[in-house]
C-alpha positions as CSV (number, residue, x, y, z in Angstrom):
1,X,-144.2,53.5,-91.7
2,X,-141.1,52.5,-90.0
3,X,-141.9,53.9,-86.2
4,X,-139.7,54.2,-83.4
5,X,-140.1,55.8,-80.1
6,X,-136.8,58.2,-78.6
7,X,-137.1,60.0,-75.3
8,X,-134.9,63.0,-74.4
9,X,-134.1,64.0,-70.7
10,X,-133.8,67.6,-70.1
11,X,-132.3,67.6,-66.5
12,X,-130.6,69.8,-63.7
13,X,-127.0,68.9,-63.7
14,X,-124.5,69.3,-60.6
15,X,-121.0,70.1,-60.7
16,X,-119.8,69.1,-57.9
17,X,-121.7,65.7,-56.8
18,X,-122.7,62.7,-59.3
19,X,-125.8,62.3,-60.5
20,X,-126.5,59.2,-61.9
21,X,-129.0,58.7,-58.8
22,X,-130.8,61.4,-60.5
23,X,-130.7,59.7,-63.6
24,X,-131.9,56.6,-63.0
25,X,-134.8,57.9,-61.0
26,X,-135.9,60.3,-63.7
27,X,-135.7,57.2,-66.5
28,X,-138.3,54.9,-63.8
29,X,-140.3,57.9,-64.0
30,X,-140.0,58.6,-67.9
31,X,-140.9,54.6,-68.2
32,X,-143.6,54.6,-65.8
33,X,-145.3,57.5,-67.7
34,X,-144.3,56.5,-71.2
35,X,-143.9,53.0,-71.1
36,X,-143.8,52.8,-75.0
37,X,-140.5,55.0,-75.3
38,X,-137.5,52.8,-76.8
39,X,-134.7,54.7,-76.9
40,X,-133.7,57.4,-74.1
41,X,-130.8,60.5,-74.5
42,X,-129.4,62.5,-71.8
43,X,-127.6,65.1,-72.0
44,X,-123.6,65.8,-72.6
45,X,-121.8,64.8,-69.1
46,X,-124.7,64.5,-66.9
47,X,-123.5,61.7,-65.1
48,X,-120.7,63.8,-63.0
49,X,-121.0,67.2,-64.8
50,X,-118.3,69.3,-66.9
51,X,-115.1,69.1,-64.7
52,X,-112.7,66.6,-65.6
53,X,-112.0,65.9,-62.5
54,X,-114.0,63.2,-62.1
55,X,-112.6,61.3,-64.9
56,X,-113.3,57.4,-64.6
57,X,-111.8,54.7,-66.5
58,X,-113.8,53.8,-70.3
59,X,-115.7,50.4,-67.5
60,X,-116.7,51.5,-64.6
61,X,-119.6,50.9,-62.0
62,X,-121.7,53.4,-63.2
63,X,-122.0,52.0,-66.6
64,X,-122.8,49.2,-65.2
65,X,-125.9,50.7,-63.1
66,X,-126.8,52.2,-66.4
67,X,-126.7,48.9,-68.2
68,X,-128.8,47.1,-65.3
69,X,-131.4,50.1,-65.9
70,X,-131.2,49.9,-69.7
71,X,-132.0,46.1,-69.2
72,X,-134.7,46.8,-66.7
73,X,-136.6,48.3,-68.9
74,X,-135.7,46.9,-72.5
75,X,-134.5,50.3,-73.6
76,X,-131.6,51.3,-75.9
77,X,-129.5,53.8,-73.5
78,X,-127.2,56.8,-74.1
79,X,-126.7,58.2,-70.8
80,X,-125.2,61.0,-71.6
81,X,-121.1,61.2,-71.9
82,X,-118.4,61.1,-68.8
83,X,-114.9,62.0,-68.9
84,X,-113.1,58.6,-69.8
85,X,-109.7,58.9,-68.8
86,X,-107.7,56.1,-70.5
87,X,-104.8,53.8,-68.8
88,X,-102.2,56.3,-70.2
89,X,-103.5,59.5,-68.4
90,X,-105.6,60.9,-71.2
91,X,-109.0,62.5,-70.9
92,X,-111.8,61.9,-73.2
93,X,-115.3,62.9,-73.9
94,X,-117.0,59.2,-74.3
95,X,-120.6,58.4,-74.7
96,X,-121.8,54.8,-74.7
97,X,-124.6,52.9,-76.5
98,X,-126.2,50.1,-74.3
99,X,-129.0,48.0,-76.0
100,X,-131.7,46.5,-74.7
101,X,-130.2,43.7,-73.2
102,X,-128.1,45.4,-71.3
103,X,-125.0,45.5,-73.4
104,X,-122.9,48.2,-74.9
105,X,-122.4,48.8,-78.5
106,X,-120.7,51.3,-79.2
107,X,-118.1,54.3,-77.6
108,X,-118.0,57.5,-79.2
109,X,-115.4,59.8,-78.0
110,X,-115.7,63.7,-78.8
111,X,-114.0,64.4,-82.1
112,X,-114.1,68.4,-81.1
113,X,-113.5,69.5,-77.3
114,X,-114.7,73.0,-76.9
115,X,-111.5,74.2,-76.9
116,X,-110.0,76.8,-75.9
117,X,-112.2,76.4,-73.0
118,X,-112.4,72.6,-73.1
119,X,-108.6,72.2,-72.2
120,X,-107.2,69.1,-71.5
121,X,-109.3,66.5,-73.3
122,X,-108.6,64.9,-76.3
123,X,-110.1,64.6,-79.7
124,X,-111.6,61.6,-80.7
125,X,-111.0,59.9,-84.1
126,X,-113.5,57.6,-84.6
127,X,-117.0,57.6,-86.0
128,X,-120.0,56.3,-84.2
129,X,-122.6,54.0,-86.1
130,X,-124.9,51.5,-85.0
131,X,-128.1,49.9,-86.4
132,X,-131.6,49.5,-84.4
133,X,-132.4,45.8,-85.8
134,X,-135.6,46.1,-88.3
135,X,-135.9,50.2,-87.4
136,X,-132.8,52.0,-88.6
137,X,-129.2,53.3,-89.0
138,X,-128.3,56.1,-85.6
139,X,-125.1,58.4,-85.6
140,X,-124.0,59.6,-82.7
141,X,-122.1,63.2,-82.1
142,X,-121.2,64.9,-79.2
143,X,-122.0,69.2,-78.8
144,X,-119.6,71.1,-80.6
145,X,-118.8,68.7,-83.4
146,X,-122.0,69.4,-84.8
147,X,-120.7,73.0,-85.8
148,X,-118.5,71.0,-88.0
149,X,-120.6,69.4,-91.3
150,X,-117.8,67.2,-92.2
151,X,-118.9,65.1,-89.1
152,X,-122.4,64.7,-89.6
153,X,-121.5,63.8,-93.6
154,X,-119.6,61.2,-92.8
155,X,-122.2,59.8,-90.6
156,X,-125.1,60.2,-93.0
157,X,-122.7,59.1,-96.2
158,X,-122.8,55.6,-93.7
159,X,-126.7,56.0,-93.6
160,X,-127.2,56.8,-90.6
161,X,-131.0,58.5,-90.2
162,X,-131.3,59.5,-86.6
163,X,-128.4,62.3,-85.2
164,X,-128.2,61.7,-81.8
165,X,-126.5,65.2,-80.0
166,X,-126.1,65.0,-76.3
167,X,-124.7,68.7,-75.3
168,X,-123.9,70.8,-72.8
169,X,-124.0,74.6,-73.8
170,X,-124.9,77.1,-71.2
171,X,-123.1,79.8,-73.1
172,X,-125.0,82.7,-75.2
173,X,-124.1,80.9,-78.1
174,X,-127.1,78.9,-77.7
175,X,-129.7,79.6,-80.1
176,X,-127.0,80.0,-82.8
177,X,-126.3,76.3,-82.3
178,X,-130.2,75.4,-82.7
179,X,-130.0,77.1,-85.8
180,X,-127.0,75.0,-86.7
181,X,-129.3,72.0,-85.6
182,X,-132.1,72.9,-87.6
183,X,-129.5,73.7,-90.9
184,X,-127.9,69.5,-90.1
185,X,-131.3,68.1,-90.4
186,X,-132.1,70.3,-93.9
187,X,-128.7,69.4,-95.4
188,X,-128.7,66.0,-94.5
189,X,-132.0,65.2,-94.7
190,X,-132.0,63.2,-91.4
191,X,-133.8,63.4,-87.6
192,X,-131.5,65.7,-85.0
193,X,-132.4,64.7,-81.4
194,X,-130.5,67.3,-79.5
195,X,-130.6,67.1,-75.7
196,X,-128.7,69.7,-73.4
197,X,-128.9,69.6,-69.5
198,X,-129.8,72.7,-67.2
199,X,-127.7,73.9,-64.3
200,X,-123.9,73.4,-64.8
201,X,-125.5,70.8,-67.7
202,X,-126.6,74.1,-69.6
203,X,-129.3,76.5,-70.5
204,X,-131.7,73.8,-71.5
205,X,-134.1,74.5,-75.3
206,X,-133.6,71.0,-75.9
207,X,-135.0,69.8,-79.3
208,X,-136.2,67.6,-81.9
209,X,-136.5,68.2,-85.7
210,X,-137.0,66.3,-88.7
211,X,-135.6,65.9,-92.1
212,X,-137.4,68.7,-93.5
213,X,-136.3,70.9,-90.3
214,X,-139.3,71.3,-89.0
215,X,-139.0,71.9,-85.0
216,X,-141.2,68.9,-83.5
217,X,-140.6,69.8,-80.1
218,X,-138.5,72.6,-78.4
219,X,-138.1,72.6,-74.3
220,X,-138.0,75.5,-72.7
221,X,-136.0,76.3,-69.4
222,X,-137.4,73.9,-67.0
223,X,-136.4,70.2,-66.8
224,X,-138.6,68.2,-69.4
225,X,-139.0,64.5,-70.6
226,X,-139.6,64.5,-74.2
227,X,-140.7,61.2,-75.5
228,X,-141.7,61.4,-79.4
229,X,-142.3,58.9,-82.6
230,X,-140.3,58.8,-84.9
231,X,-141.3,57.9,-88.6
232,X,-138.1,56.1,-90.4
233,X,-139.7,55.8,-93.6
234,X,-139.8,59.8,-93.6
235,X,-136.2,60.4,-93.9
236,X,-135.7,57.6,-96.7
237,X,-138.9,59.0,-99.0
238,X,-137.3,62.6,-98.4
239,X,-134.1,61.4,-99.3
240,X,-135.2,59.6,-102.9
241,X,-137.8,62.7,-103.5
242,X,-136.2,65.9,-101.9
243,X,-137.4,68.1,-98.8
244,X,-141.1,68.8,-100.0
245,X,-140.2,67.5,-103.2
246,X,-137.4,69.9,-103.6
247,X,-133.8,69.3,-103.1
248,X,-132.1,66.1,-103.4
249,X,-129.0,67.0,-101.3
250,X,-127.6,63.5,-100.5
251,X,-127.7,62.6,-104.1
252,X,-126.7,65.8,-105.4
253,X,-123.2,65.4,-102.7
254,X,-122.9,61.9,-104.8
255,X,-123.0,63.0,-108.2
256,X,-120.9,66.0,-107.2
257,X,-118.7,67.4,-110.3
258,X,-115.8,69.2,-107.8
259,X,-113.8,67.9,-105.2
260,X,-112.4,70.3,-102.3
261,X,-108.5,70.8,-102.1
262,X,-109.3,72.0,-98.5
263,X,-109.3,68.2,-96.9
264,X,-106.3,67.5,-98.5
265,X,-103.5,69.5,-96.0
266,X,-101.1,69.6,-98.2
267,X,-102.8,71.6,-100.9
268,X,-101.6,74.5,-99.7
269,X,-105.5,75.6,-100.1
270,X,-106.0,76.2,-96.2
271,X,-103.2,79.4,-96.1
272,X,-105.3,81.7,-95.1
273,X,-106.8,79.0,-92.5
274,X,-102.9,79.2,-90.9
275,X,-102.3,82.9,-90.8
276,X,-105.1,82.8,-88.2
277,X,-103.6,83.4,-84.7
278,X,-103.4,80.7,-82.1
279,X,-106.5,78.7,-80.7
280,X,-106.6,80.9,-77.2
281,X,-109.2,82.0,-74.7
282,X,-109.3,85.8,-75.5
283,X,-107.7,88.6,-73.0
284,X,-109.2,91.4,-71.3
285,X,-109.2,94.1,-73.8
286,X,-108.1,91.7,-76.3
287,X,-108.2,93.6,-80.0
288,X,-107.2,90.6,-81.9
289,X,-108.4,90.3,-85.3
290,X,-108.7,93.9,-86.3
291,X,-105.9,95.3,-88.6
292,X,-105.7,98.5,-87.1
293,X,-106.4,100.8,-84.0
294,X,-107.4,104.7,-84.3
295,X,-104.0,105.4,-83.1
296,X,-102.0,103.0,-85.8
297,X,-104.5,105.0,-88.9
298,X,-103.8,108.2,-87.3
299,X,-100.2,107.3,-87.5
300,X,-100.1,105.7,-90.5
301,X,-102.0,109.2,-91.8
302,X,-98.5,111.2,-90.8
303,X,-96.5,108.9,-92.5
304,X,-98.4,109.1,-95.7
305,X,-98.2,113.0,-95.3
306,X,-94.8,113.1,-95.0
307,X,-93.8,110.7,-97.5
308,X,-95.3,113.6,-100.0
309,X,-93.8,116.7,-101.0
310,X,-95.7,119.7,-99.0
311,X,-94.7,122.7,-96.5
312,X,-94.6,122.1,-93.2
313,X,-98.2,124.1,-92.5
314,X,-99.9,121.6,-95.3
315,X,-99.1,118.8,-93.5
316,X,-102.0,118.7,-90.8
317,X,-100.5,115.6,-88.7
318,X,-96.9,115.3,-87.1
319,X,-95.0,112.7,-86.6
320,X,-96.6,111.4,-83.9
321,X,-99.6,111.5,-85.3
322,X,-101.2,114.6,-83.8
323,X,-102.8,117.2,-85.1
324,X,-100.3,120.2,-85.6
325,X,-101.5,123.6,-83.7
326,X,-101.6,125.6,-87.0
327,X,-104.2,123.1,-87.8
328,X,-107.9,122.8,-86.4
329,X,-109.7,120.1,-88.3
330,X,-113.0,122.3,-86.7
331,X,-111.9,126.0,-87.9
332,X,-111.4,124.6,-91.1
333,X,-114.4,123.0,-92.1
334,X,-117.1,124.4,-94.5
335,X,-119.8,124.2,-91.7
C-alpha cells in the first residue's frame, strides 16, 4: 500500500475583495483538525475570484504567504489559480505547486479558458507534472480542460496517478462536468480530486473518485474540508489488471492498431470541425445551428411546387409561402 493523504477546500469565494486571509485561516483549521493531511487543493481562482482584474504578476506576495503556510505546516500546496498577467500585458490562468519546504515546483497555466465567456486570457501550452518523492506521479489541470481527453492523456501517458482539478463552475452545466470527472478517472484509470469553490467560486459538489470511478466523497452545497487517503498502489494494480479485472485501457491506447488524422491539422480530417460558426457568446433569440426556420420550409415548400408542372388551384402555397385562399389545409382533410 502506497498511502497518501490530499485535502480539498470547498470554500465561499468573493468577487470583489481577496481572500487569501480566508484561506490561510481555513488551512490552520483543516491542520489543526486533520493534522495527518499532506497535500491540500483549493479551488480555481480562490485567491481573488474570477475577474481579471486583479491580475498579479507570475511572484508576488501572496504566493509568498502561501509558501510560508505551506512550510508551516509541511504540506504540499495548490492554492488554487490567480490571474498571472505576464511582463507583456498577457493574462493567464496559473496555478502553482509549493512543496513542503516552502518552495514552488511547478506553474501550470490553463490550456482551455472558458471561452467565449472566459475572454481575454490566454491558453497555456505547457503540461504540468511533478512527483511526490517515495508516493507518486500528480498532473495538474485546470476546470474546463478536463472536457478535453487529449489533456488528461498526455498527463497519464507521463504517469501521472493523481488528477488534480481546481475549478470554478457555477453554471448549470455542473453535474455534466462530474460525469465527465467520473468518465477521466474510468478511462484513465487514475484518482480525480476535483475541488470547485462556492459563491462567485461556484456551485460547490466538490469530489473525489478513484480509478475504478467510484465517487469516494461528493460535497454538497455548503463549504466542506475533505481530507481523504489515498491508496497509490490502487491505480498501478488497476492499471496492469484492468478496472475490476476488466479493461486494460492504458495498455490497450499503447498497443493501439489506428492513429487519428484529426491531431494532424493539416489532414484536412477536421472539415466539418471548420464549417462550425465562430467561437461566440450566443444572442438573444439566437437560432444558430438549425438549418432551417418554419418560414424558410414553408418557403422552400412553394418553390418546390412551382418548380413542377400543375394549375394554379393545385398548387396549395404561393410564392410567398402562404396558403392560397382556394386552399384550406382544414376543409380538406379526411377527418
Amino acid at each position: 500500500m502506497t498511502p497518501f493523504a490530499i485535502a480539498g477546500v470547498q470554500m465561499h469565494v468573493n468577487a470583489l475583495q481577496p481572500n487569501v486571509d480566508g484561506m490561510i485561516h481555513r488551512l490552520d483549521v483543516l491542520m489543526a483538525r486533520f493534522p495527518w493531511t499532506q497535500m491540500v487543493l483549493f479551488s480555481e481562482l480562490s485567491p481573488f475570484g474570477p475577474l481579471s482584474k486583479f491580475s498579479l504578476p507570475l511572484h508576488n506576495e501572496t504566493v509568498e504567504r502561501f509558501q510560508a503556510a505551506a512550510a508551516r505546516h509541511n504540506i504540499w500546496l495548490i492554492p488554487g489559480s490567480m490571474f498571472e498577467k505576464t511582463t507583456t500585458g498577457e493574462i493567464y490562468n496559473t496555478s502553482t505547486v509549493i512543496n513542503p519546504q516552502g518552495e514552488i515546483i511547478a506553474h501550470y497555466r490553463k490550456m482551455f479558458p472558458f471561452r467565449p465567456y472566459e475572454a481575454g486570457v490566454e491558453a497555456g501550452t505547457g503540461f504540468c507534472v511533478f512527483d511526490v518523492p517515495e508516493v507518486g506521479r500528480f498532473g495538474l489541470s485546470i476546470c474546463y480542460d478536463i472536457w478535453f481527453p487529449e489533456t488528461t492523456r498526455q498527463l497519464t501517458s507521463q504517469g501521472v496517478e493523481v488528477l488534480l482539478h481546481p475549478v470554478l463552475t457555477g453554471t448549470t452545466d455542473r453535474d455534466a462536468e462530474l460525469s465527465i470527472a467520473r468518465a477521466t478517472a474510468a478511462q484513465f484509470q487514475c484518482y480525480v480530486i476535483d475541488v470547485n469553490g462556492l459563491g462567485a467560486g461556484g456551485v460547490g459538489k466538490s469530489c473525489v473518485i478513484d480509478p475504478a470511478a467510484t465517487v469516494l466523497h461528493q460535497s454538497a452545497g455548503q463549504e466542506d474540508m475533505f481530507p481523504i487517503e489515498l491508496d497509490l498502489d490502487h491505480v498501478r494494480r488497476q492499471r496492469e489488471t484492468g478496472m475490476k479485472g476488466l479493461g486494460q485501457v492504458l495498455k490497450s491506447f499503447r498497443d493501439r492498431s489506428v492513429d487519428f488524422p484529426i491531431y494532424d491539422r493539416n489532414s484536412g480530417s477536421d472539415a466539418y470541425l471548420k464549417g462550425l460558426g465562430p467561437l461566440e457568446i450566443p444572442k438573444q433569440g439566437s437560432r444558430a445551428g438549425l438549418l432551417l426556420d418554419t418560414n424558410d420550409i414553408a418557403i422552400n415548400d412553394a418553390k418546390a411546387y412551382s418548380d413542377q408542372p400543375a394549375s394554379a388551384s393545385s398548387n396549395p402555397v404561393d410564392q410567398h409561402g402562404n396558403y392560397q385562399d382556394s386552399y384550406d389545409p382544414v376543409k380538406t382533410s379526411s377527418g
